[in-house]
C-alpha angles and dihedrals in degrees: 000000000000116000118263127274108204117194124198109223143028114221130102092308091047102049095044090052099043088053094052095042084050098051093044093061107268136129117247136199111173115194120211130188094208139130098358098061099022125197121214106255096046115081105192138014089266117146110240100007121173119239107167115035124343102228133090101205130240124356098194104125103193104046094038144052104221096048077056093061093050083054089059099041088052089050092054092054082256105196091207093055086044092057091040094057094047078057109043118145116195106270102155101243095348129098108226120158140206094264097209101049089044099061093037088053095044084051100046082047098058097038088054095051113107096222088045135099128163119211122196116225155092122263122199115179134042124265117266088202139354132074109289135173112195107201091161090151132207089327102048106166117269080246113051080041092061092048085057098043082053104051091042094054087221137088117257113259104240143186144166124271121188141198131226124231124260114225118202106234097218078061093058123100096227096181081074099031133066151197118237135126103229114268082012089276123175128076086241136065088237095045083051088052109043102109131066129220139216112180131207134209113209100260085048090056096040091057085045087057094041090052098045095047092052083042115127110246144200107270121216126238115255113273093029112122109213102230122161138182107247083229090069112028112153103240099247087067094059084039080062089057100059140330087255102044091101090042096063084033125061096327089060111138103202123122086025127113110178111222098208084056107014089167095053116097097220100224086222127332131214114236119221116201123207104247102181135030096247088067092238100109125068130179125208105241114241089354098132111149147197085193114129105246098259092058102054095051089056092039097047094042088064083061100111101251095023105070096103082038117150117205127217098185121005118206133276149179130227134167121261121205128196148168126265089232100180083063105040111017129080131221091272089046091253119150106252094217094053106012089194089086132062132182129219134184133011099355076066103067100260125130122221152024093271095045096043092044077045097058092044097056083060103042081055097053092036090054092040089059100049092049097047082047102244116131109219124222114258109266113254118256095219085066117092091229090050089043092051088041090048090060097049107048101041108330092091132074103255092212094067106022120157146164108299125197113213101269132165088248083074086065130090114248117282091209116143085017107130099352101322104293112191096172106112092225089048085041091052088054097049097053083049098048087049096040087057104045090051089049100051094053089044091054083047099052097045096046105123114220112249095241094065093050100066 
């Protein structure tokens, strides 16, 4: 029998990890936290709940890069884009997934694993020996942060992340409201439909402006330094950079013809997201906020379709720490200063459920392989997981290191690739193409045969 991996933390890194290190032979204790010491965006003891949106973004593997990550986690028999894919809501060419039944599913998955136990439980200081992965996410506990911070001898980066509101639909005027996937995208009706739609006139969005920008908001405490990741402002942030930011944002009303006014121009128009599989839940798209409770009710009630609006679940703020990685990582994620630990997902300086769930598959295989003794080949950089990896861990400027989505910006140049293509859509292919084909022959060249996993 191999030694334990234990893994802090059970969201979208940790469970990923958890299920690699497992199916590669190794024993797995994931600690969690939950239920027993709650935070205050999760609602149950659930492995990888979801606790922002409930989507995770295109799924076109070809054009982007994170559908091209969901390419690789599949390939690598990925337990998060398995589940994902049991749970998929129509979204057009997103992949967004019925939250609930997800976590519920990852959860059921792991438990039943034979190599895998779950124990319930804070813990508050860093391993002295062992082999641990710390995947503790955007809320790790003011402990085990201050542990970090220790060790580290610097004080965790840190920003603010925020949440958008859930609407209930029954709630929904939808006499004012309708159904369409913007520019009509998706191979199925319901794909075409997925998405609901509010529109403004430009009055209508001009007192909108006017209201969110005299909203009250969540002040910070002194001392606190309001940093955000462009990928999440709350709105009234980009309201704050110009009268038309949200316009050209997610109220954009492009690729939209409303049917109870199919001549009227709408001056911007608010996205809704199906958030469950019942269709009864809706979340507004890109409508993360920083507004004190009251406030948002009033503010989203004025949106045209949503003034008798319920809500299931209103937005909020909280701070997100993480690690500056290019300083104190390793290539194999593992902490300089005790390389018996790694990290994976969001501590990392990642963004996102894919990226973090991402980062966890790897930190599992990576600490499987260490403990049954096999040195893996380095990842190759072409593929979207070792470009992601590369910044990280060395490829960023450590002085201004942020958060970072998977993007094509992260991939070496594919000049000279296939006869030179420039075009970006020809570009896009070609780091695909290359991406998968690295990553096949890598998957190829670490699979352990079955025989040594037992």
């Amino acid at each position: 029998m191999t030694e334990v991996l234990h893994i802090i933390g059970g969201g979208m890194a940790g469970s990923e990890a958890a299920w690699q290190a497992a199916n590669m032979g190794v024993r797995v204790v994931i600690h969690e936290m939950r239920p027993k010491v709650a935070t205050f965006a999760h609602r149950t003891g659930d492995l990888a709940e979801m606790v922002c949106s409930n989507s995770f973004r295109s799924d076109d593997d070809e054009q982007n890069a994170v559908g091209l990550l969901h390419w690789e986690m599949r390939a690598a028999g990925g337990l998060i884009m398995r589940t994902a894919d049991q749970h998929r809501l129509p979204a057009g060419g997103a992949l967004a997934v019925d939250r609930d039944p997800f976590a519920a599913t990852v959860t059921a998955a792991l438990k039943s694993h034979p190599l895998v136990s779950v124990e319930e439980g804070e813990i508050t200081a860093l391993p002295d020996d062992g082999h641990w992965i710390i995947a503790t996410g955007p809320l790790t506990s003011e402990g085990l942060g201050q542990a970090i911070a220790e060790e580290t001898g610097a004080e965790a980066l840190a920003f603010f992340d925020a949440i958008a509101p859930i609407v209930y639909h029954e709630s929904i005027d939808m006499t004012r409201a309708w159904m369409q996937s913007r520019y009509d995208k998706g191979e199925t009706e319901e794909e075409r439909t997925a998405y609901l739609n509010c529109p403004m006139n430009r009055d209508q969005y001009e007192a909108f402006i006017d209201a969110l920008l005299a909203a009250d908001k969540t002040e910070f405490h002194e001392g606190e330094t309001a940093g955000y990741f462009d990928g999440c402002l709350p709105i009234e942030v980009m309201a704050e950079r110009g009268r038309d930011t949200l316009r050209f944002g997610p109220m954009k009303p492009v690729g939209l013809t409303n049917p109870h006014a199919p001549d009227d121009k709408p001056y911007a128009v608010v996205q809704l997201r199906r958030d469950n599989a019942l269709g009864t839940l809706y979340n507004i798209v890109g409508f993360q906020t920083k507004m004190k409770y009251g406030a948002q009710t009033s503010v989203f009630k004025m949106i045209p379709g949503l003034e008798n609006a319920q809500f299931a679940r209103l937005g909020g703020i909280h701070r997100n720490t993480f690690l500056n990685s290019p300083t104190l990582l390793d290539h194999q994620m593992r902490l300089k200063s005790r390389p018996h630990v790694r990290f994976a997902g969001q501590i990392t300086g990642v963004e996102g459920y894919v990226e973090s769930a991402a980062m966890g598959l790897l930190a599992g295989r990576l600490a499987a392989a260490e403990i049954l003794g096999h040195a893996l080949p380095d990842l190759p950089q072409d593929t979207a997981m070792g470009a992601l990896i590369h910044h990280i861990t060395g490829g960023a400027e450590a002085k201004t290191f942020q958060p970072m989505n998977v993007n094509f910006g992260l991939f070496r140049p594919v000049d000279g690739l296939k006869g030179g293509r420039r075009g970006r859509k020809d570009r896009y292919k070609a780091y695909t193409d290359r991406a998968k084909a690295a990553w096949t022959a890598w998957l190829a060249e670490t699979a352990l045969d079955e025989t040594e996993t037992v």
